[in-house]
The first five atom37 places (N, CA, C, CB, O) and aatype in JSON, in Angstrom:
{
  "aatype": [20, 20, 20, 20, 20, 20, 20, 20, 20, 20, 20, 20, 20, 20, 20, 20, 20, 20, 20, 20, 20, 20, 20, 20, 20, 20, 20, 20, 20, 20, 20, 20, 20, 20, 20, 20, 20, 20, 20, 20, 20, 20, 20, 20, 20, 20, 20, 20, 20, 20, 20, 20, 20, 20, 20, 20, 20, 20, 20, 20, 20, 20, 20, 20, 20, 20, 20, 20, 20, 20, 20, 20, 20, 20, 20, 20, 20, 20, 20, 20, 20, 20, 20, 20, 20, 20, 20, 20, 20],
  "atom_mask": [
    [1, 1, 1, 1, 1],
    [1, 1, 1, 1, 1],
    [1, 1, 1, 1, 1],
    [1, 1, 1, 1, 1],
    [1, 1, 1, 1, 1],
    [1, 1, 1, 1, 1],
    [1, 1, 1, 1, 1],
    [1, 1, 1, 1, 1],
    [1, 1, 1, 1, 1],
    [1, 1, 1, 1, 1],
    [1, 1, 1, 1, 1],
    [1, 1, 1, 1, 1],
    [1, 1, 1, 1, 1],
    [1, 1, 1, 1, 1],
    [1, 1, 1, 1, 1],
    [1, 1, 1, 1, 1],
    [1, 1, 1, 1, 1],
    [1, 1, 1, 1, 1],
    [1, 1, 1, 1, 1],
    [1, 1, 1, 1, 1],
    [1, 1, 1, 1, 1],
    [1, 1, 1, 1, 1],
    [1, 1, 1, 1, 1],
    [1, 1, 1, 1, 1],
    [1, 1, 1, 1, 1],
    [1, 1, 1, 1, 1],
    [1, 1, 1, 1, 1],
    [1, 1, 1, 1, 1],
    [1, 1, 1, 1, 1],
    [1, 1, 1, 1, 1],
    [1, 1, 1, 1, 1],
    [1, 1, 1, 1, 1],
    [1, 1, 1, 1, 1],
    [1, 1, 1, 1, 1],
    [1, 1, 1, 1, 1],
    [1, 1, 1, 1, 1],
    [1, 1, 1, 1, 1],
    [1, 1, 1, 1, 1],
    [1, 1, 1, 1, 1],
    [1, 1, 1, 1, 1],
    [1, 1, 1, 1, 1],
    [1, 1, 1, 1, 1],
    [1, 1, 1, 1, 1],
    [1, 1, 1, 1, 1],
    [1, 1, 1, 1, 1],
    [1, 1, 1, 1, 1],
    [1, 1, 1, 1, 1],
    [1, 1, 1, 1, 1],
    [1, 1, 1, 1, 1],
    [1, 1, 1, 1, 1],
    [1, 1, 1, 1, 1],
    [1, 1, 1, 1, 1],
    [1, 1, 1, 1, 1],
    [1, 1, 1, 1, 1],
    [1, 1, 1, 1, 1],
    [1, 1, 1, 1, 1],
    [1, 1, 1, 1, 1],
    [1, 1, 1, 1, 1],
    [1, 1, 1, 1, 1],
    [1, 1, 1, 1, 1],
    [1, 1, 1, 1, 1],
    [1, 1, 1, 1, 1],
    [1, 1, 1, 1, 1],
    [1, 1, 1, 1, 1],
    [1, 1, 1, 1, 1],
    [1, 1, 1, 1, 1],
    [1, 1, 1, 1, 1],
    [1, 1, 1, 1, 1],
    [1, 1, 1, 1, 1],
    [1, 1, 1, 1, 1],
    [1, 1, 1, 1, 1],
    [1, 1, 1, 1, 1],
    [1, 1, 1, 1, 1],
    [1, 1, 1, 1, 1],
    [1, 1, 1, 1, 1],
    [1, 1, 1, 1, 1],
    [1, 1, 1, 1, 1],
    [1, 1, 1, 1, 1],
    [1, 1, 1, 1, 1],
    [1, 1, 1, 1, 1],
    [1, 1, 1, 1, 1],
    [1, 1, 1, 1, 1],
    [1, 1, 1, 1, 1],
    [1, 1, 1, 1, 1],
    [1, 1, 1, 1, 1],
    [1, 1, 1, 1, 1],
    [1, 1, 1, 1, 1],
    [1, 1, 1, 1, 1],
    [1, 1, 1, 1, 1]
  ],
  "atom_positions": [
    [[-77.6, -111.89, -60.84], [-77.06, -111.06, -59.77], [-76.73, -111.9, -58.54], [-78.05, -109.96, -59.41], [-75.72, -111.65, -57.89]],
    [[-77.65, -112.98, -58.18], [-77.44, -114.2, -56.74], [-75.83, -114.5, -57.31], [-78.86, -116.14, -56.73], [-74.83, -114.09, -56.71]],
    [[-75.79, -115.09, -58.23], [-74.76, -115.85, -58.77], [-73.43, -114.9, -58.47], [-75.07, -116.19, -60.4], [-72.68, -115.08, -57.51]],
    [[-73.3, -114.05, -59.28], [-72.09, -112.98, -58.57], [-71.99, -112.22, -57.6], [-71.75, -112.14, -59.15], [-71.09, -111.38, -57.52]],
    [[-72.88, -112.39, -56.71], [-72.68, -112.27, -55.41], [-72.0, -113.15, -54.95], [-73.62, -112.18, -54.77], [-71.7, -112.8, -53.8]],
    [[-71.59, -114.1, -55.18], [-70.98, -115.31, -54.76], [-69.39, -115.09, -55.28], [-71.81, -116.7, -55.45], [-68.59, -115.84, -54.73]],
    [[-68.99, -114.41, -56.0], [-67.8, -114.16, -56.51], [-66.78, -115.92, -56.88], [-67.09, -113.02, -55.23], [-67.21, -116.93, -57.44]],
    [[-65.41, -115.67, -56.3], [-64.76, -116.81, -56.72], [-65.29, -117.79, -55.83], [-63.28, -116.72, -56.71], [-64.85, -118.92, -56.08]],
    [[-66.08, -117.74, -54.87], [-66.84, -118.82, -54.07], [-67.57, -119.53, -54.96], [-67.78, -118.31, -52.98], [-68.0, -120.61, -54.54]],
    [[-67.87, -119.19, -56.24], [-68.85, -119.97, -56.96], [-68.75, -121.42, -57.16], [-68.94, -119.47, -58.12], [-69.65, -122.26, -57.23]],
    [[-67.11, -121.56, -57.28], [-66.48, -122.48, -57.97], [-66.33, -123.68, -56.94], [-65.16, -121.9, -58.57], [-65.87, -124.81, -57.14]],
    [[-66.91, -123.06, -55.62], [-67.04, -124.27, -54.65], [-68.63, -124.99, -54.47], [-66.54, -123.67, -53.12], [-69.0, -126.09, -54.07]],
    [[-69.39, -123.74, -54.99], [-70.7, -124.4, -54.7], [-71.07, -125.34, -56.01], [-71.9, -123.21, -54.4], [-71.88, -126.27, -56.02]],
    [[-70.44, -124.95, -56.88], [-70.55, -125.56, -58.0], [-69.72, -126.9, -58.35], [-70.32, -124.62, -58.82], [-70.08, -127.61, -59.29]],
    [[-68.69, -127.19, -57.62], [-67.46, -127.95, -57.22], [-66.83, -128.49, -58.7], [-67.89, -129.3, -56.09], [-66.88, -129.57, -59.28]],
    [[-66.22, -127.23, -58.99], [-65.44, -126.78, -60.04], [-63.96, -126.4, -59.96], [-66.05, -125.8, -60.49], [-63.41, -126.39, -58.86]],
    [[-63.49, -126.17, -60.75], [-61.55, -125.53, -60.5], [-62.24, -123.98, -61.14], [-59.61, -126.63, -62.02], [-61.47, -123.06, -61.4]],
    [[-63.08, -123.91, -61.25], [-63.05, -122.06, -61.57], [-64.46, -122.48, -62.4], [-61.3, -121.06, -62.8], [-64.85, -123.49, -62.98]],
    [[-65.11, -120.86, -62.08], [-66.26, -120.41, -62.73], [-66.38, -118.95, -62.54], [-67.44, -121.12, -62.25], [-65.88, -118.37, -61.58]],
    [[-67.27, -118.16, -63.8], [-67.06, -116.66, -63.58], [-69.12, -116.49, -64.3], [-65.17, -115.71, -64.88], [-69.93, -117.12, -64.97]],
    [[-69.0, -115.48, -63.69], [-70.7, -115.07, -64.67], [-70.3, -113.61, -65.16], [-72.61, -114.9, -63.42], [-69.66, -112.64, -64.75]],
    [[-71.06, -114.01, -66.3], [-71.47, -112.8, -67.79], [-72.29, -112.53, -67.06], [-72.0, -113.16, -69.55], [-72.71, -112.79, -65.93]],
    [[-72.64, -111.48, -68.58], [-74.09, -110.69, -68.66], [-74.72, -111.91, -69.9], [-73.95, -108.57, -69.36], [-74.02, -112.28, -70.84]],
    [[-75.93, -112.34, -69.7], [-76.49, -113.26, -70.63], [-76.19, -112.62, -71.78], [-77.94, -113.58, -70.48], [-75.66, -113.45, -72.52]],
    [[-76.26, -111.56, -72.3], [-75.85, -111.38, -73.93], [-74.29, -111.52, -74.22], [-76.3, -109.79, -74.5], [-73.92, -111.79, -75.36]],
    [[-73.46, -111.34, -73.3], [-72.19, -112.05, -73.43], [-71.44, -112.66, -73.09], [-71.68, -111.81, -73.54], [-70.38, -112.55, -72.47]],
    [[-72.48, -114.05, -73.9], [-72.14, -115.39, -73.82], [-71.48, -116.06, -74.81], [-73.12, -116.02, -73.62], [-71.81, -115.91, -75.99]],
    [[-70.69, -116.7, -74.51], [-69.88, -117.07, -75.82], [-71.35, -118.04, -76.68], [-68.08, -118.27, -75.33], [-72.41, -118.55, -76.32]],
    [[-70.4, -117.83, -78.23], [-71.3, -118.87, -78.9], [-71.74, -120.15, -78.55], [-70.87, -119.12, -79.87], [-72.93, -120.45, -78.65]],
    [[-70.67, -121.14, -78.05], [-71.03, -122.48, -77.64], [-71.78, -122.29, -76.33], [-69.76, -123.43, -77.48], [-72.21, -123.35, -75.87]],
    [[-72.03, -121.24, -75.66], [-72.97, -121.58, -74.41], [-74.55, -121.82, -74.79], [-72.91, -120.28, -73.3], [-75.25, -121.16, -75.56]],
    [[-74.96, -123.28, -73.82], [-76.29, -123.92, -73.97], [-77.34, -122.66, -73.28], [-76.32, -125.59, -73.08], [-77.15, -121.82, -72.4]],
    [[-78.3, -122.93, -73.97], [-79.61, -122.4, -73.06], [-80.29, -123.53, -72.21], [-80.86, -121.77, -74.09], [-80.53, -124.69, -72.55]],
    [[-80.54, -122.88, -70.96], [-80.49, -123.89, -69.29], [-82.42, -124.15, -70.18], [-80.2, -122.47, -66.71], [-83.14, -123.52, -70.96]],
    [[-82.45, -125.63, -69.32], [-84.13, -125.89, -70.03], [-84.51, -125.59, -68.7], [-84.8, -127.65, -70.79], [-85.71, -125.37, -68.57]],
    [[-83.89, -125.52, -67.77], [-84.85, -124.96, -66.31], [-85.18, -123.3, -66.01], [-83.89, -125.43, -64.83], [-86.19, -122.61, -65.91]],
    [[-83.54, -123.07, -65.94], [-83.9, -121.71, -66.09], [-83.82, -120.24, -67.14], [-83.44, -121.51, -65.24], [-82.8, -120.0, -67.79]],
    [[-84.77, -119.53, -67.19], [-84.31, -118.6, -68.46], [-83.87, -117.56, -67.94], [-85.33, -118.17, -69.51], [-84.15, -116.94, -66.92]],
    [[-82.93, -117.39, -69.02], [-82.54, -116.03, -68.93], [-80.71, -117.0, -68.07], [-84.04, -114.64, -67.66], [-79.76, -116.55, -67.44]],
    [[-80.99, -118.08, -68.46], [-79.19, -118.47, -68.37], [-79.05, -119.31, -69.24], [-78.49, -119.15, -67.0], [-79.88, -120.12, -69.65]],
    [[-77.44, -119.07, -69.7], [-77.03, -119.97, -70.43], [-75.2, -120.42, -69.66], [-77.19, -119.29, -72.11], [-74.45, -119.62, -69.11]],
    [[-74.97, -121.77, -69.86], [-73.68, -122.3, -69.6], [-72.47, -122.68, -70.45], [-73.92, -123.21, -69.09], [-72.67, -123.77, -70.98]],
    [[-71.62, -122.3, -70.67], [-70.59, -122.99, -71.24], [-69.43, -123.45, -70.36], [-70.11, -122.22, -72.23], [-69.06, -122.71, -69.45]],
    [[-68.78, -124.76, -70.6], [-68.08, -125.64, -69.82], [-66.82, -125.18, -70.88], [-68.7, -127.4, -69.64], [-66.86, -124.54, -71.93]],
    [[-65.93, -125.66, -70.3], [-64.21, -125.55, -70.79], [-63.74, -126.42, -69.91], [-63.29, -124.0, -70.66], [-64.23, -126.81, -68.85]],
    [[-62.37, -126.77, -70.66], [-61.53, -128.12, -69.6], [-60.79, -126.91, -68.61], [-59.94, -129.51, -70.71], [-61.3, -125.84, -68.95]],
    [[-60.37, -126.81, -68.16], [-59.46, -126.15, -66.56], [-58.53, -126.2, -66.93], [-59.36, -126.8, -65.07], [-58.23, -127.34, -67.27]],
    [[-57.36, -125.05, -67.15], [-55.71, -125.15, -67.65], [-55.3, -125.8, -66.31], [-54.73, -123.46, -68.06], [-56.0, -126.46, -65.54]],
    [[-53.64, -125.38, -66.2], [-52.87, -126.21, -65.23], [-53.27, -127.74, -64.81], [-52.88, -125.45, -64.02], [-53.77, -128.75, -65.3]],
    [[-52.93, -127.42, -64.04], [-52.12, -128.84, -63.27], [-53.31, -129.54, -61.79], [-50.09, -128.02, -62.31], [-53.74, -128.72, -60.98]],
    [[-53.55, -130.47, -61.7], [-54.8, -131.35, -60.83], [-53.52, -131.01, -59.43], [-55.33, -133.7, -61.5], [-52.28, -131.0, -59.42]],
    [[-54.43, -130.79, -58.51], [-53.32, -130.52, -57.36], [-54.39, -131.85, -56.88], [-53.08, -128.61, -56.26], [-55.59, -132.12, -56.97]],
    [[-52.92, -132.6, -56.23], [-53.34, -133.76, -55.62], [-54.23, -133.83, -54.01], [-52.03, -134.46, -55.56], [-54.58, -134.91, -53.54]],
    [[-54.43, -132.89, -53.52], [-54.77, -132.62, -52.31], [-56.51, -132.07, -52.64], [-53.57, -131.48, -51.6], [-57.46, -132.82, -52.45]],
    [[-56.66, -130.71, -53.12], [-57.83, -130.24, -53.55], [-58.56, -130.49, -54.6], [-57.74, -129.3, -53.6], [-59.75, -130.2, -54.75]],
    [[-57.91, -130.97, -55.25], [-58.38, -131.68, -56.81], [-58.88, -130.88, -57.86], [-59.52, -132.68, -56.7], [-59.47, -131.28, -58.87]],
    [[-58.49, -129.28, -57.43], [-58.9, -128.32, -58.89], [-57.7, -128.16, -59.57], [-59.53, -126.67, -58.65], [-56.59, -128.5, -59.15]],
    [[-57.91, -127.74, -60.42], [-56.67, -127.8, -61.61], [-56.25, -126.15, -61.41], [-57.32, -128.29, -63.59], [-57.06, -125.22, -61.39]],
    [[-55.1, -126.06, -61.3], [-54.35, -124.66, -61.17], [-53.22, -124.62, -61.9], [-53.95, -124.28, -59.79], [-52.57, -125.55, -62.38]],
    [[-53.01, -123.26, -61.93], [-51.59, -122.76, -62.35], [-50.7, -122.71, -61.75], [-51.45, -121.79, -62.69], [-49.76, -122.17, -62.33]],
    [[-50.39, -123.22, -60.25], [-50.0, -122.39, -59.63], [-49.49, -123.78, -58.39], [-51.16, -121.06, -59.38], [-48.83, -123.6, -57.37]],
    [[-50.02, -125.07, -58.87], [-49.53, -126.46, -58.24], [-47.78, -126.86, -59.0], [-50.96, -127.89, -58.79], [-47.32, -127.13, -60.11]],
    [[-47.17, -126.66, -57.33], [-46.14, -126.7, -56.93], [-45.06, -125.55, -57.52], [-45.88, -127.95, -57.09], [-44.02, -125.79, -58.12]],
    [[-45.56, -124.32, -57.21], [-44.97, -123.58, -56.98], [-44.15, -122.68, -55.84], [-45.45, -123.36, -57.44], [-43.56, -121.6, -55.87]],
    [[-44.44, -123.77, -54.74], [-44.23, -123.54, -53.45], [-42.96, -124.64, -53.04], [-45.68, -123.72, -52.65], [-43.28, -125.78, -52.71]],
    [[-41.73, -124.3, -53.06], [-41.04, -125.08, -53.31], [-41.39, -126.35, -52.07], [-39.71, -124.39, -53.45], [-41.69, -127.53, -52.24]],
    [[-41.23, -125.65, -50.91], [-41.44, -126.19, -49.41], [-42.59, -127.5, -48.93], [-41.94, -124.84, -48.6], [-42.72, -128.3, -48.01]],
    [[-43.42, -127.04, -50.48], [-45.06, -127.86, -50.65], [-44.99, -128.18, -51.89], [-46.59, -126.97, -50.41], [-46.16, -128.16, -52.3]],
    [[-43.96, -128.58, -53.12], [-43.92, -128.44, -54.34], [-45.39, -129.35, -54.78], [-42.42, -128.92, -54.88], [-45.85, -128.81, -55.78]],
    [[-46.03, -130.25, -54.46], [-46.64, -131.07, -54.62], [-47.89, -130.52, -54.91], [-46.51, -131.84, -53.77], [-48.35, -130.88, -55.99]],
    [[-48.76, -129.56, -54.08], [-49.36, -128.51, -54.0], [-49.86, -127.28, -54.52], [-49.06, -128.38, -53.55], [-49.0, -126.54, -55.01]],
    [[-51.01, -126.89, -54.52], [-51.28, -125.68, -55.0], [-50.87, -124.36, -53.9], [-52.79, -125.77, -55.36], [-50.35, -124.35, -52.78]],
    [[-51.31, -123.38, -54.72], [-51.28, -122.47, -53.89], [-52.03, -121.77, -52.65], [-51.17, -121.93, -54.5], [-51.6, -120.94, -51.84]],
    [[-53.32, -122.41, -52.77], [-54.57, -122.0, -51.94], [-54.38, -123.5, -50.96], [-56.34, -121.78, -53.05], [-54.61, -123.42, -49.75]],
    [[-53.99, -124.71, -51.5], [-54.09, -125.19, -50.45], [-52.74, -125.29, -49.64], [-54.72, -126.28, -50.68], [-52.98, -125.92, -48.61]],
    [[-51.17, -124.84, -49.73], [-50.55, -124.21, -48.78], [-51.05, -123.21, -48.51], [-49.48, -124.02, -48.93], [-50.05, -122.54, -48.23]],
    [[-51.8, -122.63, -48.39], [-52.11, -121.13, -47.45], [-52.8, -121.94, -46.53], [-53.16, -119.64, -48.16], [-52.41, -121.86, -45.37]],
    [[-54.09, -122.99, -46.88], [-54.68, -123.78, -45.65], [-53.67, -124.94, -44.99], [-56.1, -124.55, -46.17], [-53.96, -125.48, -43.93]],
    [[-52.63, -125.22, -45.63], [-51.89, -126.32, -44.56], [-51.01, -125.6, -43.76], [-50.99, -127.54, -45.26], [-50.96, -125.74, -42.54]],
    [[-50.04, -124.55, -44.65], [-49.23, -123.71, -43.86], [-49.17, -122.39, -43.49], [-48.37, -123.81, -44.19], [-48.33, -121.68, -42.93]],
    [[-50.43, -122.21, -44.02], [-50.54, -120.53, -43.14], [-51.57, -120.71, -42.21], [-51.05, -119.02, -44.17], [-51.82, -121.62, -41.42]],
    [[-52.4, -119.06, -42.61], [-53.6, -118.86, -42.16], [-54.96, -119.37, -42.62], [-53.63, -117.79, -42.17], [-55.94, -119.38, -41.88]],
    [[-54.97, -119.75, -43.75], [-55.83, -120.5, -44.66], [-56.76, -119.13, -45.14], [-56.77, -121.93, -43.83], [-56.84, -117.93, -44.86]],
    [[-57.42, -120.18, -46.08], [-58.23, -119.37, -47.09], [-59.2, -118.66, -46.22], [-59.01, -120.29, -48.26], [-59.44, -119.17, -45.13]],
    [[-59.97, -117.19, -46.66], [-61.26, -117.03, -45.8], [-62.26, -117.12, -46.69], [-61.4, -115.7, -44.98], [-62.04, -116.46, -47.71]],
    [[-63.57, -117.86, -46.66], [-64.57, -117.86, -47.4], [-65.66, -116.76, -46.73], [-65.03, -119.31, -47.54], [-65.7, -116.58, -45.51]],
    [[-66.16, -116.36, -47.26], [-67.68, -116.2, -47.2], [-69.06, -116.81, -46.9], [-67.84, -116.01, -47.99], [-69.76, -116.8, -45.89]],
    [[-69.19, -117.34, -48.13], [-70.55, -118.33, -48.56], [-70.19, -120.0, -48.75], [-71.2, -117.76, -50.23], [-71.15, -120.76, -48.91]],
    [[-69.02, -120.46, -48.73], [-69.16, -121.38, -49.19], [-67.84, -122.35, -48.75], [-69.46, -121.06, -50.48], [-67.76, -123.5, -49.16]]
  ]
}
C-alpha cells in the first residue's frame, strides 16, 4: 500500500524509466521473492522506446516534439513549459 501511494513517482525513487505495483498474487511468473522483505516479489523488464539524452529514461515519446526533437516529453514540459509537478519525489 506505501508503495502505491507513490504512484508514477515510484519510478524516481527507484531511479527507473517506469515501475507499477500488483497485488502480490498477481505477479507474473518470472517475479523473484525479495529475501528481505515478505510478502514482495520483483520482476525487472528492459524499458521500450528510446534513452532520452537529457533524463536518461527510456520513452516512447523521445523526440516527438518537433521544436525539442532530441527530447522526451516530460523533459520539454520541464525545459519549455511549466514543468513536471511531483509530489514525493
Amino acid at each position: 500500500a506505501k508503495l502505491t501511494a507513490l504512484g508514477d513517482e515510484l519510478r524516481f525513487v527507484l531511479l527507473t524509466s517506469g515501475a507499477t505495483v500488483a497485488d502480490y498474487n498477481d505477479a507474473p511468473a518470472d517475479a523473484q521473492q525479495s529475501e528481505v522483505l515478505k510478502g514482495l516479489k520483483v520482476a525487472l523488464s528492459k524499458a521500450e522506446g528510446e534513452k532520452c539524452p537529457r533524463c536518461w529514461h527510456y520513452t516512447q515519446d523521445v523526440g516527438k516534439v518537433a521544436e525539442h526533437a532530441e527530447i522526451c516529453g516530460r523533459c520539454v514540459s520541464n525545459v519549455a513549459g511549466d514543468g513536471e509537478k511531483r509530489k514525493f519525489a
